[in-house]
N, C-alpha and C positions, 0 to 999 in steps of 0.2 A: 504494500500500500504506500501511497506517496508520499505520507506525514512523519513516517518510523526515522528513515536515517537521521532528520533532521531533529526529531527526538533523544537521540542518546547521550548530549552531554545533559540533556536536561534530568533524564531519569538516568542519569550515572551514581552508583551509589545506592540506584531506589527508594531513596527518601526526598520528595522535592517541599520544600518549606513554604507554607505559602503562609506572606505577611500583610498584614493591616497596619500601616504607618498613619499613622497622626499628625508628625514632624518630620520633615524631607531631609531635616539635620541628623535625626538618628540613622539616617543609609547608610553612611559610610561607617562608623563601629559595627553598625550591624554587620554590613559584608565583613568586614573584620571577622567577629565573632564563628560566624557561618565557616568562612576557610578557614580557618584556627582550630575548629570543629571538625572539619575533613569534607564539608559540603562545595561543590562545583556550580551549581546550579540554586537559582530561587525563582519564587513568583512571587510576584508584589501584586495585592489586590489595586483596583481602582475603585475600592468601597470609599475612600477617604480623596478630598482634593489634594492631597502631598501625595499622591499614587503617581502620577509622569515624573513630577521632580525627582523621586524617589528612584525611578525607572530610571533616569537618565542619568543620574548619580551613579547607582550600583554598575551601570554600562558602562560609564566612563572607568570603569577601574579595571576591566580586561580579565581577571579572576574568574570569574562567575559567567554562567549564560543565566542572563537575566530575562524573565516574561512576565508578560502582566495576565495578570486575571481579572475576573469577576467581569469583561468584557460585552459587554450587554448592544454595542451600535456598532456600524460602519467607522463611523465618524470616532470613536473609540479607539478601537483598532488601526486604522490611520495615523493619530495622538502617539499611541504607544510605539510603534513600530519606526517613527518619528524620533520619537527619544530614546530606539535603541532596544527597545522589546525584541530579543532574541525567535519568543515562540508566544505564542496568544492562547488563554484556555477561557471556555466560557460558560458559564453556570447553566444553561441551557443548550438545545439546538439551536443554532443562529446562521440562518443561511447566509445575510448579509454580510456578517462579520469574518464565516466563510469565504466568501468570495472575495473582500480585501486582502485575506491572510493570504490566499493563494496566487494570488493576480501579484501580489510581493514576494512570494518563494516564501510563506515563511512558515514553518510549526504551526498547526492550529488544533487544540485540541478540545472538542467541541462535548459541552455536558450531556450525557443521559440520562435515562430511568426507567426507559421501557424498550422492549423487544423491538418497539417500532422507530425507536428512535435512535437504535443504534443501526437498524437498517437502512436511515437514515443516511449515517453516516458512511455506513459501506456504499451506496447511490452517491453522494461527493468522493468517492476517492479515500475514504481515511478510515485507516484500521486500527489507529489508537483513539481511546474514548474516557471522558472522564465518568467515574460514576457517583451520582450524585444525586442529594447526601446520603454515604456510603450505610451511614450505621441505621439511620432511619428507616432505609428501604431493604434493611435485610441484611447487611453485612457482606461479609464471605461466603454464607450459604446463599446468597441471595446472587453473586457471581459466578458461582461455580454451575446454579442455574440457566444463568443467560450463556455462559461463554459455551454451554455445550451444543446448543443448535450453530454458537455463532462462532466457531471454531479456529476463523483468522484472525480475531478482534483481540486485542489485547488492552487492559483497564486500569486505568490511575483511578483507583478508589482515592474519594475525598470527603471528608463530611463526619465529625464528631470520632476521627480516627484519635485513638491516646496511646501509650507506651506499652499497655497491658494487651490491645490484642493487633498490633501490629506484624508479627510473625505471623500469627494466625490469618491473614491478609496473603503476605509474601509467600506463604505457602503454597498459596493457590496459584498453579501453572501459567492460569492467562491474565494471572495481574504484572504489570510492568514494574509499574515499582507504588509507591504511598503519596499520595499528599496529606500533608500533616501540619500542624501548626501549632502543638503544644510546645516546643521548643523553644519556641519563636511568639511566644503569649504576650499579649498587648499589656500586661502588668511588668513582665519584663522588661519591652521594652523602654515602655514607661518610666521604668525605676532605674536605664542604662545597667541593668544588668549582664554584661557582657558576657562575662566569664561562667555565667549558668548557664547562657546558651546556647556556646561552645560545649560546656557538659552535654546536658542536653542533646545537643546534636551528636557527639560522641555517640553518646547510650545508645538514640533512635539508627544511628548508622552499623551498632554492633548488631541491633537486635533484628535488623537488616540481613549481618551477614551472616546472621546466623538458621535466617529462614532461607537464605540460599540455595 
């Protein structure tokens, strides 16, 4: 499928962090924190207006492939990809936001929840899918479900994932890797906790390699 190669440094590791920034000043410790931690790759939501700055901060530092999330327009997507969004992922199907990603060459990895919506996706081209929210709609067994009719589709579970059943995730064959964001907690960053982070991101990257 056309979205994979340009996926791998983002799910290198299999942990990819997605953050909610506040302050476009806390990017750069953060990226700190992140590589320090043994992370490659992040996604910066655009739930907050410090979401581009942000974006365009952590790009300029060369370290990281940086993408944005929570992508909801055309006109979004354009913004991000502007400031250096590596790859786009979107809380939803978004045909629009689809077709900028691609018309740019770039990663797009578009949200599901149903059978019909990842067939969606396989009809645009793309065989990575995010699944969303992960723990709400079933978890792990609830993937192990879909991947078996959809057998090329491979799944960034995302959505109320924590440290407890994360292996229990990477387990399962056709998931790529985790999006996660306890790591990376808005009270963390808030309180420039850096160095819990970097723990943090340790722990979630062992427990990574160990569902392997």
């Amino acid at each position: 499928m056309t979205n994979v190669h340009g996926l791998e440094q983002m799910t290198l590791g299999r942990v990819l962090p997605v953050v909610v920034l506040d302050d476009a000043r806390h990017a750069d410790p953060l990226g700190d924190a992140l590589v320090d931690g043994g992370l490659t790759a992040v996604e910066v939501t655009l739930r907050t207006a410090a979401g581009l700055d942000a974006i365009r901060t952590l790009a300029a530092r060369g370290d990281l492939a940086v993408g944005a999330g929570t992508v909801l327009t055309a006109e979004q997507a354009e913004q991000a990809i502007a400031a250096g969004a590596r790859f786009v992922v979107t809380p939803g199907f978004a045909p629009a936001v689809l077709r900028v990603c691609q018309q740019a060459a770039v990663p797009v990895v578009p949200g599901v929840a149903t059978a019909t919506e990842i067939q969606m996706a396989l009809d645009a081209g793309l065989g990575v899918v995010k699944f969303f929210p992960a723990q709400q709609l079933g978890g792990a067994t609830m993937i192990k479900a879909l991947a078996a009719p959809f057998r090329q589709v491979r799944f960034i579970p995302t959505g109320g994932i924590t440290a407890a059943v994360i292996a229990e995730y990477l387990a399962v064959p056709a998931v790529l890797a985790v999006g996660a964001s306890w790591m990376v907690a808005a009270d963390l960053i808030a309180g420039e906790q850096w160095e819990e982070i970097s723990s943090r991101t340790r722990a979630a990257l062992a427990a990574a390699g160990g569902a392997a």
